[in-house]
HTML snippet that shows the backbone in 3Dmol.js (N, CA, C, O; Angstrom):
<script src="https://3Dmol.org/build/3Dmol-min.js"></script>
<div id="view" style="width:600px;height:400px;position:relative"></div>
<script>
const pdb = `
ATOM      1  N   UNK A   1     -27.957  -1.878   4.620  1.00  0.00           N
ATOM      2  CA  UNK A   1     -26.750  -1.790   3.831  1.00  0.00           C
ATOM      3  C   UNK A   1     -26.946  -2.579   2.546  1.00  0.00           C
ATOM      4  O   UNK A   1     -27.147  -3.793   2.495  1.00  0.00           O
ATOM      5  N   UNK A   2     -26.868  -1.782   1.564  1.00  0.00           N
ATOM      6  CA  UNK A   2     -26.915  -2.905   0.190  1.00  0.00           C
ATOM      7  C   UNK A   2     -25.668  -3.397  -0.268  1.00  0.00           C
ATOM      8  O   UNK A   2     -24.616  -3.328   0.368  1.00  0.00           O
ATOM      9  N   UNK A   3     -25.842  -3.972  -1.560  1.00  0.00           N
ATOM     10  CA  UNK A   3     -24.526  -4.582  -2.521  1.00  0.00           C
ATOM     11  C   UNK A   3     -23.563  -3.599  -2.551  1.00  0.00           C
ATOM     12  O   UNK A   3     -22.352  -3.636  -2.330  1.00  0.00           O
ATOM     13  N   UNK A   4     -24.612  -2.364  -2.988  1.00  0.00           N
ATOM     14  CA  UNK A   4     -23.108  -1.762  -3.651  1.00  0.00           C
ATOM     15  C   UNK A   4     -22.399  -0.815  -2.105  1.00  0.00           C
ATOM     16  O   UNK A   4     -21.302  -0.304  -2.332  1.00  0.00           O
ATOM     17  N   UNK A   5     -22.641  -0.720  -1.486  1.00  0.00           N
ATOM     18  CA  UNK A   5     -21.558  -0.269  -0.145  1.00  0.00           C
ATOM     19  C   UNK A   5     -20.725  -0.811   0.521  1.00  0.00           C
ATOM     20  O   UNK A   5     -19.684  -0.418   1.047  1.00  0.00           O
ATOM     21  N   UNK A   6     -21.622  -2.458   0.441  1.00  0.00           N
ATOM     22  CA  UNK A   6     -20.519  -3.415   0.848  1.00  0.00           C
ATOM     23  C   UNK A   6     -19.849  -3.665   0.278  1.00  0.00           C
ATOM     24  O   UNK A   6     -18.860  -4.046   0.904  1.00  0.00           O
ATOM     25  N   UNK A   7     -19.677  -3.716  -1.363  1.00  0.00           N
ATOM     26  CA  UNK A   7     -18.877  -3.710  -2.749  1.00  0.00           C
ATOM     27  C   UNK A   7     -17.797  -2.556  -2.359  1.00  0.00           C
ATOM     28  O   UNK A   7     -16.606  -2.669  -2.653  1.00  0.00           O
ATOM     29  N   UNK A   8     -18.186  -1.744  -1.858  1.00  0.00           N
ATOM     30  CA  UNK A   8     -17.225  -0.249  -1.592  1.00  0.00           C
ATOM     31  C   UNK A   8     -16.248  -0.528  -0.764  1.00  0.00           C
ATOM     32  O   UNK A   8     -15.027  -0.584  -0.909  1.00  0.00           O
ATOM     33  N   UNK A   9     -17.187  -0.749   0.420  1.00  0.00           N
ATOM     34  CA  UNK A   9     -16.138  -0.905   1.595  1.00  0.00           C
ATOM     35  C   UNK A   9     -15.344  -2.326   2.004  1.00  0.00           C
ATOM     36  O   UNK A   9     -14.484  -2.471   2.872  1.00  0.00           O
ATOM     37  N   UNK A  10     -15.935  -3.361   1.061  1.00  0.00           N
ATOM     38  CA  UNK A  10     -14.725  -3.987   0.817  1.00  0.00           C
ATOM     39  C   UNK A  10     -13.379  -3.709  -0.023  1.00  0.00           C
ATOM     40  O   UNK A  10     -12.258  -4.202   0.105  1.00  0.00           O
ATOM     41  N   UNK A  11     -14.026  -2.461  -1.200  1.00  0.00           N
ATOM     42  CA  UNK A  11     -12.626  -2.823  -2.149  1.00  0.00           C
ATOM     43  C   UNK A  11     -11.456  -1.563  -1.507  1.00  0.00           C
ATOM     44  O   UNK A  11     -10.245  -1.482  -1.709  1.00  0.00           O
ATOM     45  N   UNK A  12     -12.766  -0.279  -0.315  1.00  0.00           N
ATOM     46  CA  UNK A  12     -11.738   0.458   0.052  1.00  0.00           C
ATOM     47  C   UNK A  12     -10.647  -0.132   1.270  1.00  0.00           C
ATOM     48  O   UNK A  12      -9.580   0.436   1.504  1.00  0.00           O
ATOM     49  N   UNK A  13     -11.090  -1.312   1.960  1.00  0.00           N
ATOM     50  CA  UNK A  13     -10.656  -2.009   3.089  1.00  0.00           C
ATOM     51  C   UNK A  13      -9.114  -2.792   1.968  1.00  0.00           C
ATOM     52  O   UNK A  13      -7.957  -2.375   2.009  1.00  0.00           O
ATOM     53  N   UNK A  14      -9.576  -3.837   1.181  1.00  0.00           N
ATOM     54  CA  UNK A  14      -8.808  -4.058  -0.101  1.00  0.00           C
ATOM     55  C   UNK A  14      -7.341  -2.776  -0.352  1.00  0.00           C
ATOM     56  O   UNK A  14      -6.155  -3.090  -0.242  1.00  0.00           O
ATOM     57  N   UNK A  15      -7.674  -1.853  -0.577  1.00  0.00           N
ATOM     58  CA  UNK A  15      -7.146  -0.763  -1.444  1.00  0.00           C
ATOM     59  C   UNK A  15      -5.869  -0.094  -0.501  1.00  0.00           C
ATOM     60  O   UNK A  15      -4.737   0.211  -0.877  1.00  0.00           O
ATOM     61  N   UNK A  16      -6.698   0.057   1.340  1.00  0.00           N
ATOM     62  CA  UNK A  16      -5.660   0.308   1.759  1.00  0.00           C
ATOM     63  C   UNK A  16      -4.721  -0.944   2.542  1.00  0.00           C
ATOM     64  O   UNK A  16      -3.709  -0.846   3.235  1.00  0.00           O
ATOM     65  N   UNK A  17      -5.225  -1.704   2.270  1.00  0.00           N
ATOM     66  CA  UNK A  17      -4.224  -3.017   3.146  1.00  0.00           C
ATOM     67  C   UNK A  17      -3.294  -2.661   1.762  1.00  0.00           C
ATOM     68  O   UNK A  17      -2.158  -2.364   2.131  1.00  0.00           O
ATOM     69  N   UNK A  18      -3.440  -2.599   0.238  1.00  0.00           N
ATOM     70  CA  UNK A  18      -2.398  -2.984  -0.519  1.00  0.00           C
ATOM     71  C   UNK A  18      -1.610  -1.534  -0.415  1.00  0.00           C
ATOM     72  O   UNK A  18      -0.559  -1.359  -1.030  1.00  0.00           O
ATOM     73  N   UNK A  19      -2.123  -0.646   0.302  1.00  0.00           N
ATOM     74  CA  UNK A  19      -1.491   1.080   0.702  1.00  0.00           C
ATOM     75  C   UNK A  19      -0.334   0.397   1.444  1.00  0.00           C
ATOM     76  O   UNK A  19       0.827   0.464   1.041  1.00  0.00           O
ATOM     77  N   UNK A  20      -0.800  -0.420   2.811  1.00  0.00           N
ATOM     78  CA  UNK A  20      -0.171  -0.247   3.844  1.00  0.00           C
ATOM     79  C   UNK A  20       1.324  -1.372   3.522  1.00  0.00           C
ATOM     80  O   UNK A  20       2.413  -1.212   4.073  1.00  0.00           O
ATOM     81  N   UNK A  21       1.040  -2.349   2.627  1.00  0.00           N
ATOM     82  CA  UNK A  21       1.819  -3.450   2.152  1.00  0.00           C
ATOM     83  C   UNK A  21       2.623  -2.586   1.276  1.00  0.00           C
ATOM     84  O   UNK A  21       3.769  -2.460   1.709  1.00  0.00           O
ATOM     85  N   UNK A  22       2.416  -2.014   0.291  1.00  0.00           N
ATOM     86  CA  UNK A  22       3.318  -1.124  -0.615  1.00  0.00           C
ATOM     87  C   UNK A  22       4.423  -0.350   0.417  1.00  0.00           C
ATOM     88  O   UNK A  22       5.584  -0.197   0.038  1.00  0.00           O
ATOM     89  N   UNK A  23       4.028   0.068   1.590  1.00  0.00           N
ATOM     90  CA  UNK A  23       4.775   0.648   2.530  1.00  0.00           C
ATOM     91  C   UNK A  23       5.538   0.071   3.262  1.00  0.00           C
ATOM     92  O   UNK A  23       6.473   0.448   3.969  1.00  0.00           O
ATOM     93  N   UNK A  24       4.982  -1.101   3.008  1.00  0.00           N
ATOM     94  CA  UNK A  24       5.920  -2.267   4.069  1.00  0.00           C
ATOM     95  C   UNK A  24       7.089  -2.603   3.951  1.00  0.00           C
ATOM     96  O   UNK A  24       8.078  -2.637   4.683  1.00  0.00           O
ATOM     97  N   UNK A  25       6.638  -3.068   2.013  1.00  0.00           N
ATOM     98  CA  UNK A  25       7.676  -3.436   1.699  1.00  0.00           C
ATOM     99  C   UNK A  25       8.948  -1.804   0.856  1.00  0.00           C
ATOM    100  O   UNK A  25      10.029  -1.927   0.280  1.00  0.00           O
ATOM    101  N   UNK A  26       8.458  -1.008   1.049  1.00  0.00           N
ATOM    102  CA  UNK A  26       8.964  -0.285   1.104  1.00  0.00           C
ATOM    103  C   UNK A  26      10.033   0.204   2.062  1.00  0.00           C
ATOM    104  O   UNK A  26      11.117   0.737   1.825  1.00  0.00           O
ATOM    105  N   UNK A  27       9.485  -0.093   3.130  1.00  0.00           N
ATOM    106  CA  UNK A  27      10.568  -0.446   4.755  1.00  0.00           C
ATOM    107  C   UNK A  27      11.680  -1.440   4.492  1.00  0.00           C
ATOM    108  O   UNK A  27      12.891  -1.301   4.664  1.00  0.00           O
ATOM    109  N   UNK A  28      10.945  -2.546   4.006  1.00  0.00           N
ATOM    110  CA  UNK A  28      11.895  -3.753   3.854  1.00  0.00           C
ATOM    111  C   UNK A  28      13.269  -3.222   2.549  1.00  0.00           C
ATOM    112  O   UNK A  28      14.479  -3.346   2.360  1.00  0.00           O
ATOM    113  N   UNK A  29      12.198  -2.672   2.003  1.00  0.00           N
ATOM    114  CA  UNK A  29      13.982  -2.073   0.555  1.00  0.00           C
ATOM    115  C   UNK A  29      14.965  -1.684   1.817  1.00  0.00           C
ATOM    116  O   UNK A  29      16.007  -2.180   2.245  1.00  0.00           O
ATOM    117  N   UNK A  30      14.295  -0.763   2.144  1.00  0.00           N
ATOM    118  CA  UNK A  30      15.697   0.106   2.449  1.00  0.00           C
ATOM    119  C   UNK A  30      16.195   0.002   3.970  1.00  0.00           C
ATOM    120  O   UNK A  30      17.306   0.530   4.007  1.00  0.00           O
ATOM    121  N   UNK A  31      15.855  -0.428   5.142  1.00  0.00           N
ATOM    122  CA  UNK A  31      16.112  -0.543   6.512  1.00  0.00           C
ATOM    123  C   UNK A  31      16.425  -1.754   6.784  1.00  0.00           C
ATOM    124  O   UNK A  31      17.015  -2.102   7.807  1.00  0.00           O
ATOM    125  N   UNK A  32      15.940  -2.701   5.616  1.00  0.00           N
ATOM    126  CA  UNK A  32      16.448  -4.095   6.388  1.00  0.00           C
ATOM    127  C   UNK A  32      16.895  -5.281   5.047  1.00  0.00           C
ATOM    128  O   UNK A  32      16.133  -6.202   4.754  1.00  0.00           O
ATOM    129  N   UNK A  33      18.310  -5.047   4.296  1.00  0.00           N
ATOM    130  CA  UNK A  33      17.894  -5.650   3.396  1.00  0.00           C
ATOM    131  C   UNK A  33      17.813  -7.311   3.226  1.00  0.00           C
ATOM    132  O   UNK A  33      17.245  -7.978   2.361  1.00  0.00           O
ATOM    133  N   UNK A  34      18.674  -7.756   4.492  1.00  0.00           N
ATOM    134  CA  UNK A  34      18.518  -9.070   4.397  1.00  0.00           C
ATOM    135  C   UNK A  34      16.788 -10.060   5.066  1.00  0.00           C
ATOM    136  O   UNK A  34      16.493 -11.254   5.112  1.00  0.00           O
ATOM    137  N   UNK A  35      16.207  -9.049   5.381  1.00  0.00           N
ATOM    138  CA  UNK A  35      15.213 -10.004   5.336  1.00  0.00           C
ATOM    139  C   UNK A  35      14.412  -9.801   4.442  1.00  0.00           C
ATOM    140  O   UNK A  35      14.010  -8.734   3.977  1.00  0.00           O
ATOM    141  N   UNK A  36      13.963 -11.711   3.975  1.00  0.00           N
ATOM    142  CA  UNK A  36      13.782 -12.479   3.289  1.00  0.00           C
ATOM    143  C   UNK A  36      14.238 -12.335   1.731  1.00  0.00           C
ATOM    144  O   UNK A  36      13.583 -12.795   0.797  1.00  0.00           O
ATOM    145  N   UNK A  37      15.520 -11.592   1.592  1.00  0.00           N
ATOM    146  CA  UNK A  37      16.392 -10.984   0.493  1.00  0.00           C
ATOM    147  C   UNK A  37      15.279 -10.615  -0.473  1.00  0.00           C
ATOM    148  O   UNK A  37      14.991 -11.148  -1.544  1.00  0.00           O
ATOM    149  N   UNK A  38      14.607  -9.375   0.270  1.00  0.00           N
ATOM    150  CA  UNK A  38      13.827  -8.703  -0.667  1.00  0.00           C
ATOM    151  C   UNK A  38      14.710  -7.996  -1.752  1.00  0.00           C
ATOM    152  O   UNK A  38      14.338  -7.948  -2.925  1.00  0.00           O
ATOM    153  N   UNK A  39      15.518  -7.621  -1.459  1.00  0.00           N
ATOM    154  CA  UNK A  39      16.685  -6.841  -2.957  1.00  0.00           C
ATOM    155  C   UNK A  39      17.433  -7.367  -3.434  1.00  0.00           C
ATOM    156  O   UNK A  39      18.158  -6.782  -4.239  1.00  0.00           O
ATOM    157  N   UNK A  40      17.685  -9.461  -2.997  1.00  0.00           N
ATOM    158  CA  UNK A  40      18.070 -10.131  -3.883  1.00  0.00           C
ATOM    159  C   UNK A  40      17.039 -10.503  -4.806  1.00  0.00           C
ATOM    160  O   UNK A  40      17.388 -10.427  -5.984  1.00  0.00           O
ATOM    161  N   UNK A  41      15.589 -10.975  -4.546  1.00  0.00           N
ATOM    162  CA  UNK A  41      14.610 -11.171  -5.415  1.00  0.00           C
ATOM    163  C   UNK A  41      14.015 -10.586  -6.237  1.00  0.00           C
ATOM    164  O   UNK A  41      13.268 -11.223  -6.979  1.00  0.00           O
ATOM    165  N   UNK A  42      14.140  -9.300  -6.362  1.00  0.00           N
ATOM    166  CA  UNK A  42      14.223  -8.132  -7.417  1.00  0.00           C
ATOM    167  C   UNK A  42      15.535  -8.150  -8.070  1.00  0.00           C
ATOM    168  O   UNK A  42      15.722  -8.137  -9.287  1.00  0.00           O
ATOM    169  N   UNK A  43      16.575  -8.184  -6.995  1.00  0.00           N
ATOM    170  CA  UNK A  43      17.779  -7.776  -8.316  1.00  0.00           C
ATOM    171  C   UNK A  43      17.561  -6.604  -8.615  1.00  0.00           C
ATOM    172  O   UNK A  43      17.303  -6.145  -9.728  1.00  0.00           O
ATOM    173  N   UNK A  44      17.732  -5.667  -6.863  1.00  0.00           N
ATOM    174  CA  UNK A  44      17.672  -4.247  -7.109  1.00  0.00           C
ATOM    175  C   UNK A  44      19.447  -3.813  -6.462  1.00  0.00           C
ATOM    176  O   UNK A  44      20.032  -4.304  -5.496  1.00  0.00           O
ATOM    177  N   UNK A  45      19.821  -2.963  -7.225  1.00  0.00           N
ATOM    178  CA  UNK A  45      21.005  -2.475  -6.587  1.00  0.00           C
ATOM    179  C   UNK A  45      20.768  -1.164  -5.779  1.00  0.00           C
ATOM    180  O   UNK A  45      19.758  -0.460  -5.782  1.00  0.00           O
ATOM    181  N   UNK A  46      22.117  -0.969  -4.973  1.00  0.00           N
ATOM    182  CA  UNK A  46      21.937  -0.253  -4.327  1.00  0.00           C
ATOM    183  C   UNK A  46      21.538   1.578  -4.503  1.00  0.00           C
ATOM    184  O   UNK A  46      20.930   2.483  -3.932  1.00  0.00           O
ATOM    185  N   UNK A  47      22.363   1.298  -5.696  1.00  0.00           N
ATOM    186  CA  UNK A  47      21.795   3.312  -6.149  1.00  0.00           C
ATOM    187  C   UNK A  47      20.662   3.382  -6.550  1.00  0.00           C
ATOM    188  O   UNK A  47      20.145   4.483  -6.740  1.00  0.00           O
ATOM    189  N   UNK A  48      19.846   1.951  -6.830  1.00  0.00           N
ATOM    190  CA  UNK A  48      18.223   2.583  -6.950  1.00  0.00           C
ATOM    191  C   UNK A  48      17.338   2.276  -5.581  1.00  0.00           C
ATOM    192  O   UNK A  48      16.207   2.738  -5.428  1.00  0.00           O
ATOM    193  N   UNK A  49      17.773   1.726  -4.944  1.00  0.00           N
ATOM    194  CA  UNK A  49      16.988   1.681  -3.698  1.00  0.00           C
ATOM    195  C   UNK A  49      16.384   2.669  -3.399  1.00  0.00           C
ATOM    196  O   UNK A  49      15.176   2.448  -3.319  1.00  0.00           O
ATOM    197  N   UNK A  50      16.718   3.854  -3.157  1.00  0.00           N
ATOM    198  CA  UNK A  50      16.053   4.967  -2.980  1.00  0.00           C
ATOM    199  C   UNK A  50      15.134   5.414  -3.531  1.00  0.00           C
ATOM    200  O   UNK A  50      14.370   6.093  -2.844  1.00  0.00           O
ATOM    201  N   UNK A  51      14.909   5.278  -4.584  1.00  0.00           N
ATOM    202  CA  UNK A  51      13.927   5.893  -6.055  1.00  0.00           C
ATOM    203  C   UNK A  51      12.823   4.775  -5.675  1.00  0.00           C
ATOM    204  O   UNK A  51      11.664   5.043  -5.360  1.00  0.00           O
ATOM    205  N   UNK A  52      13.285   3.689  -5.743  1.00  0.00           N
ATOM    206  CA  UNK A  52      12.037   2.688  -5.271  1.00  0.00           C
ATOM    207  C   UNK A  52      11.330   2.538  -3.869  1.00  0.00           C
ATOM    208  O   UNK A  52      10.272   1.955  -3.631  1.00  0.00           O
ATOM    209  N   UNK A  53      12.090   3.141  -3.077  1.00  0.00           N
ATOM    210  CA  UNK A  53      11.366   3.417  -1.760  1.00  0.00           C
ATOM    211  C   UNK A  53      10.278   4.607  -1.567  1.00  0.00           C
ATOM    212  O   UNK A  53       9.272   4.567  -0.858  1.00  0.00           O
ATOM    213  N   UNK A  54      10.771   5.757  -2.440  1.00  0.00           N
ATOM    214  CA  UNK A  54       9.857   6.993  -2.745  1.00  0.00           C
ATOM    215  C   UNK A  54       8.639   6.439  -3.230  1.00  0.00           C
ATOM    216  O   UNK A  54       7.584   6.459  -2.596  1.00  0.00           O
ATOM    217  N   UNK A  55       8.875   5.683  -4.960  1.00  0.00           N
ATOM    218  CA  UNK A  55       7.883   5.470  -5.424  1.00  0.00           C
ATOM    219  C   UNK A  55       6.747   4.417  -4.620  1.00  0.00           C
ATOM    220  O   UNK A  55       5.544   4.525  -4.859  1.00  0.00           O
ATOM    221  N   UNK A  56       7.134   3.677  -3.914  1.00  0.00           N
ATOM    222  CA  UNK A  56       6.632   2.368  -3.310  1.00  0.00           C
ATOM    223  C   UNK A  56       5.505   3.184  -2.134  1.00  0.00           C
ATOM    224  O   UNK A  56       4.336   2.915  -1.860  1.00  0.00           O
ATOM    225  N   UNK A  57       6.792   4.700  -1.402  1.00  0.00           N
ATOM    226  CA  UNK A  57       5.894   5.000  -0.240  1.00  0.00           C
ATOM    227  C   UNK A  57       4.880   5.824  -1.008  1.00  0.00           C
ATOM    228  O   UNK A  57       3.685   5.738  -0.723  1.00  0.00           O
ATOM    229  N   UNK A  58       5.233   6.470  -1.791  1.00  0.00           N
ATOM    230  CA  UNK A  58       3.783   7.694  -2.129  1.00  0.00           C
ATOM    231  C   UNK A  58       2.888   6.871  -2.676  1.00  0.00           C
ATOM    232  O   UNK A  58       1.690   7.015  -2.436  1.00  0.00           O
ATOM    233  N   UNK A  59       3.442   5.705  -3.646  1.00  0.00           N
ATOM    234  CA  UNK A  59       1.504   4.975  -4.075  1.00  0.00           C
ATOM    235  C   UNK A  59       0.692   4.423  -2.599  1.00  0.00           C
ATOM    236  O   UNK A  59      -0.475   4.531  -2.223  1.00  0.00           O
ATOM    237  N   UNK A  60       1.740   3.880  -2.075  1.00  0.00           N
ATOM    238  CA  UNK A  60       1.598   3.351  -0.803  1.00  0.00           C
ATOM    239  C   UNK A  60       0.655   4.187   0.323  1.00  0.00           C
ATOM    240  O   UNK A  60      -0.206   3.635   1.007  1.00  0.00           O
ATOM    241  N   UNK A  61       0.999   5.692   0.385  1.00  0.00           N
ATOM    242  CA  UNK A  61       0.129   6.699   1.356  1.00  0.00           C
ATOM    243  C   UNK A  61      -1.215   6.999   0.011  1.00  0.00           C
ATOM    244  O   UNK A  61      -2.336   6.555   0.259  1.00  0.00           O
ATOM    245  N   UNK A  62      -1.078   7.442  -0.786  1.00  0.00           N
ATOM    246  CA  UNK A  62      -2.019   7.567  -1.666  1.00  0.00           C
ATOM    247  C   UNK A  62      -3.072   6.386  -1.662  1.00  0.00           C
ATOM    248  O   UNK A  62      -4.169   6.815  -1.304  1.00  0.00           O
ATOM    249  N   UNK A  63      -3.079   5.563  -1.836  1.00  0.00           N
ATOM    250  CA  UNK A  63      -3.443   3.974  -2.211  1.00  0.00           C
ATOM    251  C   UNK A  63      -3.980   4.005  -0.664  1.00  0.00           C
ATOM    252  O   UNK A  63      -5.173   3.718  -0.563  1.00  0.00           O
ATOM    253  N   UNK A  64      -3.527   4.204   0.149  1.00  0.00           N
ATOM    254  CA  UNK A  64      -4.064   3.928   1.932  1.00  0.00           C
ATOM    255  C   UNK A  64      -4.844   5.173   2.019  1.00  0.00           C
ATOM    256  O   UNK A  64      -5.935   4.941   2.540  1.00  0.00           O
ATOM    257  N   UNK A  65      -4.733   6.052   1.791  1.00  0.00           N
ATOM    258  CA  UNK A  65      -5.871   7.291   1.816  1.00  0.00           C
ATOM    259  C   UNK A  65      -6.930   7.286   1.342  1.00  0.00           C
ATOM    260  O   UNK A  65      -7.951   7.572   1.967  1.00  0.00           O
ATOM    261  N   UNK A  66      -6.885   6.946   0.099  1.00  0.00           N
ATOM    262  CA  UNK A  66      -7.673   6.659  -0.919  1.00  0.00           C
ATOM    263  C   UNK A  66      -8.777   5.479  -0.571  1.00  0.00           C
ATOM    264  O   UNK A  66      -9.973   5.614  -0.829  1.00  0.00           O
ATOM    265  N   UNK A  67      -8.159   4.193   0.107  1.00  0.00           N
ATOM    266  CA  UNK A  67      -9.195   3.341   0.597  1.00  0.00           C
ATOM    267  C   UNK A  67      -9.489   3.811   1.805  1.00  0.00           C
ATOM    268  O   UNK A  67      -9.804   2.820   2.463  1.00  0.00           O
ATOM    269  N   UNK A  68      -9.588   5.071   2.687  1.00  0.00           N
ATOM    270  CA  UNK A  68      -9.859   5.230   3.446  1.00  0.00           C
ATOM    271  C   UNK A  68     -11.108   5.967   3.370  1.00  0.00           C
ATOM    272  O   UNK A  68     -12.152   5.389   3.671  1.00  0.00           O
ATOM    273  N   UNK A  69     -11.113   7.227   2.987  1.00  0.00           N
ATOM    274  CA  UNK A  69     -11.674   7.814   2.369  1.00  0.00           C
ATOM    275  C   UNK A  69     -12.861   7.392   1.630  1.00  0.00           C
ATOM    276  O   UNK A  69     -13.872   8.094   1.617  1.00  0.00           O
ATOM    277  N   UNK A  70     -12.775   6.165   0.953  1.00  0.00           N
ATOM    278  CA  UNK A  70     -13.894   5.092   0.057  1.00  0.00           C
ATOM    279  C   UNK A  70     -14.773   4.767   1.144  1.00  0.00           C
ATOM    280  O   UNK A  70     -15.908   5.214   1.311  1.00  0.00           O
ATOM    281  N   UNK A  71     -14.055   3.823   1.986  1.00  0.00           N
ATOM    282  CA  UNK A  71     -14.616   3.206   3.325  1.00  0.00           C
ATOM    283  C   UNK A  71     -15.653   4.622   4.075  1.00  0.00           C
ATOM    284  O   UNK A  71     -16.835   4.415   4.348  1.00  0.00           O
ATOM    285  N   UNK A  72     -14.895   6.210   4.363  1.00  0.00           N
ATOM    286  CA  UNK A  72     -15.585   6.984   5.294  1.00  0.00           C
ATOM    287  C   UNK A  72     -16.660   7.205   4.325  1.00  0.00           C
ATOM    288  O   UNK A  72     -17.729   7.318   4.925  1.00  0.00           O
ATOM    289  N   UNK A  73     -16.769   7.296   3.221  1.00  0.00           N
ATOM    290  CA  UNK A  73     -17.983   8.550   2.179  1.00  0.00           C
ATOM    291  C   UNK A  73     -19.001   6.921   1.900  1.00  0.00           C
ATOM    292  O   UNK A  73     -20.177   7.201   1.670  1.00  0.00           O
ATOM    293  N   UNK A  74     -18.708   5.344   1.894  1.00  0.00           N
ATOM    294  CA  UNK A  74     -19.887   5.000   2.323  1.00  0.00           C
ATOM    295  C   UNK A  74     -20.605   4.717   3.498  1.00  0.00           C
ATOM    296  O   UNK A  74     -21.774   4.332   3.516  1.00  0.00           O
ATOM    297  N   UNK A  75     -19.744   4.952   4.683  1.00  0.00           N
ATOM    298  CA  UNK A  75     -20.018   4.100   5.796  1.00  0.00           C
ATOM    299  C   UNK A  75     -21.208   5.860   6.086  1.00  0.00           C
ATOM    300  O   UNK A  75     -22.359   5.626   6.453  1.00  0.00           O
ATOM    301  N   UNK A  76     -20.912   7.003   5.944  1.00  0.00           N
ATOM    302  CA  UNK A  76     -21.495   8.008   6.315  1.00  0.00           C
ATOM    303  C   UNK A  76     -22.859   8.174   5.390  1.00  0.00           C
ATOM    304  O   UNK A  76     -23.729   8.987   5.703  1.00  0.00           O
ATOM    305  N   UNK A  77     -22.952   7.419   4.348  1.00  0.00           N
ATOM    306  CA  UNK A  77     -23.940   7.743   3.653  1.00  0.00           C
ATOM    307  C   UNK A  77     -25.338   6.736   4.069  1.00  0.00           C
ATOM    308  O   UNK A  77     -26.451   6.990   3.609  1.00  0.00           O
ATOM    309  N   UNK A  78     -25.137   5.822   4.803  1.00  0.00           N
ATOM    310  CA  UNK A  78     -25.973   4.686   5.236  1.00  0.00           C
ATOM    311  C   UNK A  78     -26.566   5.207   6.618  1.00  0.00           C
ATOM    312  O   UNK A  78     -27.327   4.493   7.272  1.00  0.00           O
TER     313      UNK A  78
END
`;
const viewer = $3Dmol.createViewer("view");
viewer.addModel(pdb, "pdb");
viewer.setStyle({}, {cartoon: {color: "spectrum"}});
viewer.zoomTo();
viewer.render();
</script>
């Protein structure tokens, strides 16, 4: 295994933890708002909650696919 695969499959390992966190806190907008007043610390109201949960989940599945995908096309090439 050289530099640059392990360079890969760290940043695709990287890429989807920040997939799966974008999703998280995407959960946290909208199902639970008092914990740790995630939509007081934004200073998000309630008619945009929604728009920010969309946007949060699709980078969020994209962003987790995407490091997945990184991780399979080097781990198969070794």
């Amino acid at each position: 295994m050289g530099a640059q695969s392990i360079l890969a499959t760290f940043i695709g390992i990287f890429q989807s933890l920040l997939g799966v966190s974008a999703i998280v806190v995407a959960y946290l907008l909208y199902y639970s708002p008092d914990f740790l007043g995630v939509r007081t610390i934004f200073n998000l109201r309630e008619v945009h909650i929604a728009f920010f949960m969309m946007v949060l989940f699709v980078t969020g599945f994209f962003a987790t696919i995407s490091g997945l995908l990184l991780v399979h096309e080097w781990s198969s090439r070794s």
